[in-house]
N, C-alpha and C positions, 0 to 999 in steps of 0.2 A: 504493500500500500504506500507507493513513494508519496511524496508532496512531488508535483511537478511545477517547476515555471518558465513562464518562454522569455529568452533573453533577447535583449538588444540584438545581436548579432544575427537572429533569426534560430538559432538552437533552442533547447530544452534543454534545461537544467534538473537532474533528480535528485534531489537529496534524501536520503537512504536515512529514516531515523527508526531507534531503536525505544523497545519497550519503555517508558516515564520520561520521552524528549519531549521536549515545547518547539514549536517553529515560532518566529515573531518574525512579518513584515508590514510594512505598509499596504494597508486593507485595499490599493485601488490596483493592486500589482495582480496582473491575469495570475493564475494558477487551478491547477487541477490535483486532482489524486488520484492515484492507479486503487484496483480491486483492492480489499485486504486477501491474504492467502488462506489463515487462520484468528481464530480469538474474535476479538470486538474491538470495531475503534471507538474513541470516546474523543469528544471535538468539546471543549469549551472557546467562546468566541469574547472576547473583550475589543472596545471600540475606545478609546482613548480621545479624547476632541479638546482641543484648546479654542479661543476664540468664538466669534459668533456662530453659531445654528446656520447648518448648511441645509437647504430644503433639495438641492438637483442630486436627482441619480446617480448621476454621474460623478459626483463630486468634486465638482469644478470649481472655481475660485467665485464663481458668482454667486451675489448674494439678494435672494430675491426668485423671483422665478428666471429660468434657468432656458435660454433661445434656443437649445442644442436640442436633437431629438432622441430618444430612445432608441439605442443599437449604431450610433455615430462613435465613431474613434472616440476612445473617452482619454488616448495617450497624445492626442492632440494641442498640445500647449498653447499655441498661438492661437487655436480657438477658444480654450478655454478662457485665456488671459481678454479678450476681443469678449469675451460672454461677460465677463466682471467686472471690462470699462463700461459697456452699455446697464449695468443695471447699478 
């Protein structure tokens, strides 16, 4: 049951953890997980937020309702940053 994530480069990255490991990344970073093989997994989720109340899905730097549509590149920066000058 890896954690996977897609990198910059266009690869996948697996990281292989063992019985009582934590992964910690930034929650807007794509990733998947493979099957587990045996046993049970057990996922707690914590969300950490500094500053204002973000309302977009995506969670983009704008504050307010959010111009960008549901299933748009959300690794889009210059849109993001172009979404939280207009609002």
């Amino acid at each position: 049951g890896d954690l996977v994530t897609p990198e910059i480069d266009g690869t996948r990255k697996y990281h292989q953890l063992q019985k009582g490991d934590a992964a910690f990344f930034l929650s807007h970073k794509y990733h998947n997980v493979l099957p587990i093989t045996e046993g049970k997994r057990m996922v707690l989720v914590v969300e950490l937020w500094s500053g204002p109340e973000r309302v977009c899905p995506h969670r983009c730097w704008s504050r307010g309702v959010c111009q960008r549509k549901v299933g748009e590149n959300s690794n889009n920066t210059a849109g993001a940053v172009a979404a939280a000058a207009e609002n």
